[in-house]
C-alpha positions in Angstrom: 15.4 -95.2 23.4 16.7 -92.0 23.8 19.2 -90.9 21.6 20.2 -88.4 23.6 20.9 -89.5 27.3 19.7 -93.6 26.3 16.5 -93.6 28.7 14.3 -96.1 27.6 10.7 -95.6 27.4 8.6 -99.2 28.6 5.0 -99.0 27.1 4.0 -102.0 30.2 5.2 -98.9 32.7 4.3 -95.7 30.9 5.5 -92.2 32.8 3.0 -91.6 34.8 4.8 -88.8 36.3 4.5 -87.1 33.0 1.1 -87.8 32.4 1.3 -90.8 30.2 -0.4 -93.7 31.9 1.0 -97.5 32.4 0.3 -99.3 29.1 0.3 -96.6 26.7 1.9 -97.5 23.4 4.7 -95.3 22.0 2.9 -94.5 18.8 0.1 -93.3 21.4 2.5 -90.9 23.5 1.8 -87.6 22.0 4.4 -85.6 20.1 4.7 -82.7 22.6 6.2 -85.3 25.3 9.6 -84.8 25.9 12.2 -87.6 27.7 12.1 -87.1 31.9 16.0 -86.8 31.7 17.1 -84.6 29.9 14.1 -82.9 28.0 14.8 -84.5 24.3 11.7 -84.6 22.5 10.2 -87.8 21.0 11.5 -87.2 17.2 15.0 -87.7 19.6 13.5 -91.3 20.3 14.6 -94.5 18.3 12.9 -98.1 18.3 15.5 -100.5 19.6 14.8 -104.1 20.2 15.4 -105.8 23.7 
């Protein structure tokens, strides 16, 4: 989850949009990704269970 706007990032759907495919694991999204929201980058990201 963001810890900046709360956008959750779902490995089953990926962001395509941003060039990450369905499916990829979050320890497989590259550093230089950044949230579609609001642009925090994925050090800004926490693990939170669902």
């Amino acid at each position: 989850m963001c810890l900046i706007c709360g956008w959750m990032y779902d490995e089953a759907a990926g962001d395509p949009d941003h060039g990450i495919p369905p499916g990829t694991r979050w320890a497989d999204v590259p550093m230089n990704w950044v949230c579609p929201e609001c642009g925090a980058r994925k050090e800004d990201f926490e693990m939170v269970q669902i």
